[in-house]
N, C-alpha and C positions, 0 to 999 in steps of 0.2 A: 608733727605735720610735715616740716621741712624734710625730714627721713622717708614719708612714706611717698611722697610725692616725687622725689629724686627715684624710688626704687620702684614707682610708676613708668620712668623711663623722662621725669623731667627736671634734664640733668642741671637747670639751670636753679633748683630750688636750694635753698642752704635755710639751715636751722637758725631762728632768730635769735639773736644774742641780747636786746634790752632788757634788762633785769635781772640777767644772768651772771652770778660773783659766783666768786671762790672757785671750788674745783668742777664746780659745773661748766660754769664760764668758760674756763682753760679747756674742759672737755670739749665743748661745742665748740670754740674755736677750732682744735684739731681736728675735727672732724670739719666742718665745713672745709680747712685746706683739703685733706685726705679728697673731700667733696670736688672740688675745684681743680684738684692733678687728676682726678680719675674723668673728670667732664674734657679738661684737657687732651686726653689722651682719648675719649671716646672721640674728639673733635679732629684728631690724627687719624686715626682710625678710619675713619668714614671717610674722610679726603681721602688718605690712600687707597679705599677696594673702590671709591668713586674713578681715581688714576689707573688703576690696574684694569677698571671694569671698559673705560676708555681704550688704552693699550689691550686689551683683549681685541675691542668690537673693531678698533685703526687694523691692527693685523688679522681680521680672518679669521678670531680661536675664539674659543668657547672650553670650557673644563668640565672635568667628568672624575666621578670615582667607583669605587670599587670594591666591593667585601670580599676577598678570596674563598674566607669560610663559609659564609650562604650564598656564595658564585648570584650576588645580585650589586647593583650598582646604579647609577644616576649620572645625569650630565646636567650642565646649565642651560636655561634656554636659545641662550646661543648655539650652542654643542647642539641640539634636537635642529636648530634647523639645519644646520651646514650636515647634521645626519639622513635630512629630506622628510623630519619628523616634524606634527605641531610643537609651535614653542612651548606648549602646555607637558607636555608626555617628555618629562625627567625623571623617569625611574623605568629600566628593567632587570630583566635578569642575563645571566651572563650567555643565555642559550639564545636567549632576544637581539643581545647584541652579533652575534654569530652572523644570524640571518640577514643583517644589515651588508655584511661584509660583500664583496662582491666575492665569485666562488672563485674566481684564480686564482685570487689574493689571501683565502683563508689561511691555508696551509703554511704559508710562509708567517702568516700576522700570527696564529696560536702557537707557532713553535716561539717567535718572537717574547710574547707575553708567557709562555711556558719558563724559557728562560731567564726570563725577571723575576719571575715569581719563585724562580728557586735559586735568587738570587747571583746570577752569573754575572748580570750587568742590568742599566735600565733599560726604561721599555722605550721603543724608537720602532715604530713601524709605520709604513705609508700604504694604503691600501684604497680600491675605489667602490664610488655608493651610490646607487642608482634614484636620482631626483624624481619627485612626485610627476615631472612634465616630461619622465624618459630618458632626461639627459645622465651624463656620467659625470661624476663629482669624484676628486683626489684628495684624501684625506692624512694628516699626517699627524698621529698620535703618538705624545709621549709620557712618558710619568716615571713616579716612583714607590718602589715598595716600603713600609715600613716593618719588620720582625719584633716578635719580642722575644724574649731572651731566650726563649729553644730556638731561632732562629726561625721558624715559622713564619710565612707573612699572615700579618693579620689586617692589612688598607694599605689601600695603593690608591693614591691622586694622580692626577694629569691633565694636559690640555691637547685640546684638538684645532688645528689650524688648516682653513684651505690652501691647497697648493696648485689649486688646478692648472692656473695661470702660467705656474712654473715648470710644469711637467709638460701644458701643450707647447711653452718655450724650450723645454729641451727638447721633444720631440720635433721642433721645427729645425732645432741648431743642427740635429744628429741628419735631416733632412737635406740644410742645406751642405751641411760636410758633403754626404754622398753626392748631389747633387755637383759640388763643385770636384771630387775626384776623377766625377763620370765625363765632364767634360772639359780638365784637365788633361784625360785621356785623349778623350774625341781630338782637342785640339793639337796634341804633341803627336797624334796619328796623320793627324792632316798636312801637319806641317812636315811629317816625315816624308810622305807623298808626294807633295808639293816640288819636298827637294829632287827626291829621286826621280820623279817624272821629266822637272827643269833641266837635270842633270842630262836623262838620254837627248833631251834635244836641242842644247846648248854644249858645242865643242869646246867654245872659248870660256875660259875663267868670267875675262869681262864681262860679257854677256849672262853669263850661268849668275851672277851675281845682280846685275840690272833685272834681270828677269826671276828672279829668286825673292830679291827684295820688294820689286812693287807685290807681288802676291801677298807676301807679308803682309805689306803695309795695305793692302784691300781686305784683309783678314781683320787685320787690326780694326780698322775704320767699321768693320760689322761688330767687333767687338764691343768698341763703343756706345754706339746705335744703344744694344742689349744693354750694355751697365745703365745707360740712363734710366731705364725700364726695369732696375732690379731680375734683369735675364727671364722676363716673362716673354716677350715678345720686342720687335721693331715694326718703324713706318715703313710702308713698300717704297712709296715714295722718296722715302728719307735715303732709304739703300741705294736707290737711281740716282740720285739726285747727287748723295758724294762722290759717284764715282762718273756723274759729267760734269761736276763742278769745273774740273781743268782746263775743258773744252768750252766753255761758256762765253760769250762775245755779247757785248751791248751792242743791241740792235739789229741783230741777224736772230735766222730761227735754223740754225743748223740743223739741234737737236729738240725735238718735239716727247715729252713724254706726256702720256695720258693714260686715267684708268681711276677707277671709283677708289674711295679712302678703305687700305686693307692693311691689316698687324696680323704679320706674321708668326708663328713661333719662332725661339733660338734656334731651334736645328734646320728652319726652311730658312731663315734670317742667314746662316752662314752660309748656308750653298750658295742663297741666290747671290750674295755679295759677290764670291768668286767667279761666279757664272758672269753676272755682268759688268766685272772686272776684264775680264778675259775676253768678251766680246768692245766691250769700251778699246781696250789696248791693240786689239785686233783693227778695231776701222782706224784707229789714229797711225798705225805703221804703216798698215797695208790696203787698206778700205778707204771709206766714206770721208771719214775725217780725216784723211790723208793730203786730199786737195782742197784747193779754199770752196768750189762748186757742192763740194760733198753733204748729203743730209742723212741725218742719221732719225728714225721713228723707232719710239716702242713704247708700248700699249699693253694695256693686261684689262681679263676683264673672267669674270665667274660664270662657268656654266655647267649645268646640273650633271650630276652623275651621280654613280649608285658603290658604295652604300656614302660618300661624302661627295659635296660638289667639287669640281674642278677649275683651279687657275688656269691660264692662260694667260702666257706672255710673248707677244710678238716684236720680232726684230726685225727693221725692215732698211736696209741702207740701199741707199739712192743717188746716181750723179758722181760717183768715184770713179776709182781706176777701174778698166776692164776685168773683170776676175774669170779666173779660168778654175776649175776645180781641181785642189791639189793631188799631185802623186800619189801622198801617204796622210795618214791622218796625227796630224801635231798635237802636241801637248794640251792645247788649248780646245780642242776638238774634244780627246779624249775626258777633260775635267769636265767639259758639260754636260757630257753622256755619264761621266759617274756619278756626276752629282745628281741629275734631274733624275737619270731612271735608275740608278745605283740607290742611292741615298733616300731618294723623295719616290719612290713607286711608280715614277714619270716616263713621260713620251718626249723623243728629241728629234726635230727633224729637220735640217742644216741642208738649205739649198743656195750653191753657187751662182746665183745668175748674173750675166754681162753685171748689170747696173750696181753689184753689190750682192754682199751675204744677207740671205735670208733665211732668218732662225724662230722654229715656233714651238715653245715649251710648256706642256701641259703635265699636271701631275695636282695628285686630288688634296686637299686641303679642310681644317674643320669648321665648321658650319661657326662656331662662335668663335672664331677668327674675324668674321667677316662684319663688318660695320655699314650703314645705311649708307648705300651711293645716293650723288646728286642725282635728280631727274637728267641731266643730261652729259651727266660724266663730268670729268674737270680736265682740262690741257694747258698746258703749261709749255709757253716754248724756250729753250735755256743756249 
């Protein structure tokens, strides 16, 4: 009874020994050990594909195999979903798995499993699979063949693991590489610029260097801005705001900015920094900010255009020195025209009046740039 019940699958039964002498006895004792290492060992067993079935389900795989010779095969229900299949449906054939594959991907996956199976190496291929809700799923199957002694395969196991995760991470990484060469570029360009323009209209060393360096350093300070923001964009605000910080006095309202909350892109973020570096440095030498009466305004503000709306940022200095409009057009003249209507598709229009330079710079911008204004605008005076 204890025999038949063990081989019912109840491994916990053993053959009763009361009454049992002589060689019977000894026999049934052997056996019930024999009994006892092999429940042992079914008790291993089970723990362990319980751990493996665990580590499967933690990592993303599911297993699958494979008849070479009747080109048919099965996966675990794991495997069927991360394939976009009922977890029910573990068995096709090898023409069924085909059709799963995505079609870019076949050619390279069956030469892949071609040469496994004629034993060159194992099987290792990644290919992608179109989920029941549309989406694209990255799959990464490997396995192995087993031959018998004509060397013919005759099963091949493996598992299957998602990678999707991995592969939109490297597609991000290969993204932001490019992304940081591209304005690597832009920036070793700019700066090249920067020099040689400082260079035609600075004679003196000293000078080509004072005026060299703050540019930089207005470059840099947009730089910043963008890293905090992981190089999506900057605050418009925040761009005016570092570069009147120098000029700021408790208690006077020199400098007035005003204009509804806007984030820019990186490439409008770094013009407009130098733009209103370059007018900031311009009223502090020579303008507005030059005498203690001097006021400096600027304002931005969005108005519709076609096919994107348009910024608008107005410079307005006030109460400084007489300005007469110059001979020739300076370095700093020419950066604002490169950048607003060079650079940014914009309008510049730079008018000398007695009371101070007045500068009004438009150029079009995208619509999901632009964040809800207060009903009455925000001013701030610094």
């Amino acid at each position: 009874a204890g025999v038949r019940a063990w081989r019912g699958g109840q491994y916990g039964a053993r053959i009763p020994l009361p009454g049992l002498s002589g060689e019977m006895g000894v026999l049934a004792g052997a056996v019930n050990e024999l009994m006892d290492d092999v429940a042992q060992r079914q008790a291993a067993l089970q723990e362990s594909e319980e751990r493996a079935r665990l580590a499967l389900e933690a990592g993303q795989m599911g297993t699958w195999w494979l008849d070479p010779v009747r080109q048919t095969g099965g996966w675990s229900s794991r495997a069927a979903l991360l394939l976009g299949l009922p977890p029910d449906r573990t068995a096709a054939s090898l023409a069924e798995w085909r059709q799963l594959v995505d079609p870019r991907d076949c050619e390279e996956t069956e030469q892949r499993l071609a040469r496994a199976l004629a034993g060159e190496n194992p099987y290792d291929a990644e290919y992608r699979v179109r989920q029941p809700d549309g989406s694209e799923r990255w799959i990464n199957a490997r396995g192995q063949v087993f031959f018998d002694e004509m060397r013919q395969p005759i099963h091949m196991v493996g598992i299957l693991q998602d990678i999707t995760a991995r592969k939109a991470a490297e597609q991000q990484q290969r993204l932001l590489l490019d992304e940081l060469n591209h304005r690597v570029k832009n920036t070793l360009a700019t700066v090249q610029s920067i020099a040689a323009q400082t260079l035609r209209t600075t004679a003196e060393p000293a000078r080509f260097r004072e005026a060299f360096e703050s540019r930089l350093l207005a470059l840099s300070k947009t730089h910043d801005l963008l890293t905090r923001n992981a190089w999506r964009d900057a605050d418009l605000r925040a761009i005016v705001d570092q570069e009147l910080a120098p000029y700021r006095r408790d208690g006077d309202q020199r400098v007035a900015a005003q204009g509804p909350p806007i984030r820019v892109p990186a490439r409008i973020a770094i013009n407009l920094g130098l733009v209103v570096h370059e007018l900031v440095t311009n009223a502090a030498k020579y303008g507005a900010l030059s005498t203690p009466p001097g006021k400096v305004d600027i304002s931005w503000r969005v108005e519709p255009g076609t096919p994107a709306p348009n910024l608008r940022i107005t410079w307005r200095e006030m109460h400084g020195p007489l300005v007469k409009p110059p001979a020739h057009r300076g370095f700093g003249s020419r950066l604002i025209e490169r950048s607003i209507a060079g650079e940014l598709s914009g309008r510049v229009q730079l008018e000398f009046l007695p009371g101070g330079l007045a500068a009004d710079l438009t150029f079009p911008i995208d619509a999901a740039a632009l964040e809800e204004s207060p009903p009455d605008g925000l001013a701030i005076a610094v």
